[in-house]
C-alpha positions in Angstrom: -15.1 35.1 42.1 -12.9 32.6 43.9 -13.2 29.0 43.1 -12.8 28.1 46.4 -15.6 29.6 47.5 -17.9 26.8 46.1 -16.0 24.3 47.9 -16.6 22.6 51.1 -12.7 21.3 51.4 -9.6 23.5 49.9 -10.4 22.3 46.6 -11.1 25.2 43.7 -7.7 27.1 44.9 -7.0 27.1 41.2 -10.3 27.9 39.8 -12.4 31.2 39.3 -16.3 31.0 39.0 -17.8 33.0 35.9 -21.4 34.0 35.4 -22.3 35.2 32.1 -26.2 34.6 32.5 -26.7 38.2 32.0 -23.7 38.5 29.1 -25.0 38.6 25.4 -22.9 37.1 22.6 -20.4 40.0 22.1 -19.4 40.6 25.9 -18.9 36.6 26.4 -16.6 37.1 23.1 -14.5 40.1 24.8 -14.4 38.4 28.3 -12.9 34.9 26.8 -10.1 37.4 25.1 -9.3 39.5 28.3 -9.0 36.2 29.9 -6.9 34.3 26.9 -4.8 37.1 26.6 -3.8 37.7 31.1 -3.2 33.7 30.9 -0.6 33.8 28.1 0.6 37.0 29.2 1.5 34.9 31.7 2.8 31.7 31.1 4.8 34.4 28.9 6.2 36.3 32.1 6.3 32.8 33.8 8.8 31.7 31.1 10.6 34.5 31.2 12.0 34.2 34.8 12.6 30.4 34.2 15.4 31.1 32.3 
């Protein structure tokens, strides 16, 4: 979800709110590596058209 949704001013633009309170161990594990792996893909991509 949004960040910004849990903010009263436009604050959270930046942000995303997770809930794992229903996640076990494993599928905590896989979502931290889906995300890890979309932000480098894209400070990768981001790079790329800096140059």
């Amino acid at each position: 979800m949004e960040g910004d949704a849990f903010f009263d001013t436009n604050e959270g633009t930046h942000q995303i709110r997770l809930c794992f309170t229903y996640c076990n161990e494993e599928q905590i594990r896989c979502g931290i590596k889906i995300l890890a792996d979309a932000y480098f893909a894209y400070l990768k991509e981001s790079a790329l058209q800096t140059h």
